[in-house]
C-alpha positions in Angstrom: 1.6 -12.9 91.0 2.2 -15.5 87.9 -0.2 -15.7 85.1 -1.7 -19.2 84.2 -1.2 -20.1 81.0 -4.9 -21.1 79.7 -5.8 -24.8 79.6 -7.1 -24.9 76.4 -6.1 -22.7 73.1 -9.1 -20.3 72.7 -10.9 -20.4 69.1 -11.1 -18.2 66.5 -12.2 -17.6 62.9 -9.1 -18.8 61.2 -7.8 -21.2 63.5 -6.5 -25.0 62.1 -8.4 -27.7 63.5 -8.5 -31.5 63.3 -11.4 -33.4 62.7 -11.3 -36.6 64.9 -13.9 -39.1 63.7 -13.5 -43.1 64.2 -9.9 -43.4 64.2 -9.6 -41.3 61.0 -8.1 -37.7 61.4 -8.8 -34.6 59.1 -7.5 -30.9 59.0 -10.1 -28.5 58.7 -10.2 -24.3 59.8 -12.8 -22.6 62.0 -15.2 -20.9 60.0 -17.7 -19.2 62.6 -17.2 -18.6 66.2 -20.6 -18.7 68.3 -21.8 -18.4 72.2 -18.4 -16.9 73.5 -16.6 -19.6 71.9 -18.9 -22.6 72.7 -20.1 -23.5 69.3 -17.9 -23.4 66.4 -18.5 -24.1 62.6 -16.1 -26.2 60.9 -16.9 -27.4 57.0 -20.3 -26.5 57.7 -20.5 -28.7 60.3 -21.5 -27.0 64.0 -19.7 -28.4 66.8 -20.1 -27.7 70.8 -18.5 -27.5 73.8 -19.7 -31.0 76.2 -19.8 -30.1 79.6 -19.7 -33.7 80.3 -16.0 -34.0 79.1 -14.7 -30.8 77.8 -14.5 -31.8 73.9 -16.0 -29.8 70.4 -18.4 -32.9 69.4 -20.5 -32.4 66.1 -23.7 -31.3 66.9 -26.4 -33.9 67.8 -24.4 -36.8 68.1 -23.3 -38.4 71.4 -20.8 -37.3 74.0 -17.9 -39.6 72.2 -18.8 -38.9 68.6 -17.3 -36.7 65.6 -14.7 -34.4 67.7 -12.7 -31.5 66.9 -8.9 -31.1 68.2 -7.8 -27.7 68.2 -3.9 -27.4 67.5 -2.0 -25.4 69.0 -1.1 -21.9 67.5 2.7 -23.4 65.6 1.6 -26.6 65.0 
């Protein structure tokens, strides 16, 4: 049998992070990992996981708001 390689990178304290927010990009790191890796704090902002489409969106704003892009581990 062949391991999958996950879909997604997993987050962790630490990890570099882009902050995706009408057109504009930023670089920030993960500062607090919460609910198994479903909420994450980044420059004191909370983001969480949307079941609707799978995306770190800023906390209480809408599905296609403030996002976060997680990078992958050498980039």
């Amino acid at each position: 049998m062949v391991a999958m390689a996950a879909s997604r990178p997993v987050p962790y304290v630490g990890m570099r992070v882009r902050v995706w927010h009408l057109g504009a990009m930023e670089h920030a790191v993960v500062e607090e990992v919460h609910d198994h890796g479903r909420t994450l704090v980044v420059d004191g902002d909370t983001y969480t996981l949307r079941k609707l489409n799978g995306r770190f969106v800023r906390t209480g704003e809408p599905y296609y708001g403030t996002r976060l892009l997680l990078k992958p581990p050498d980039g």
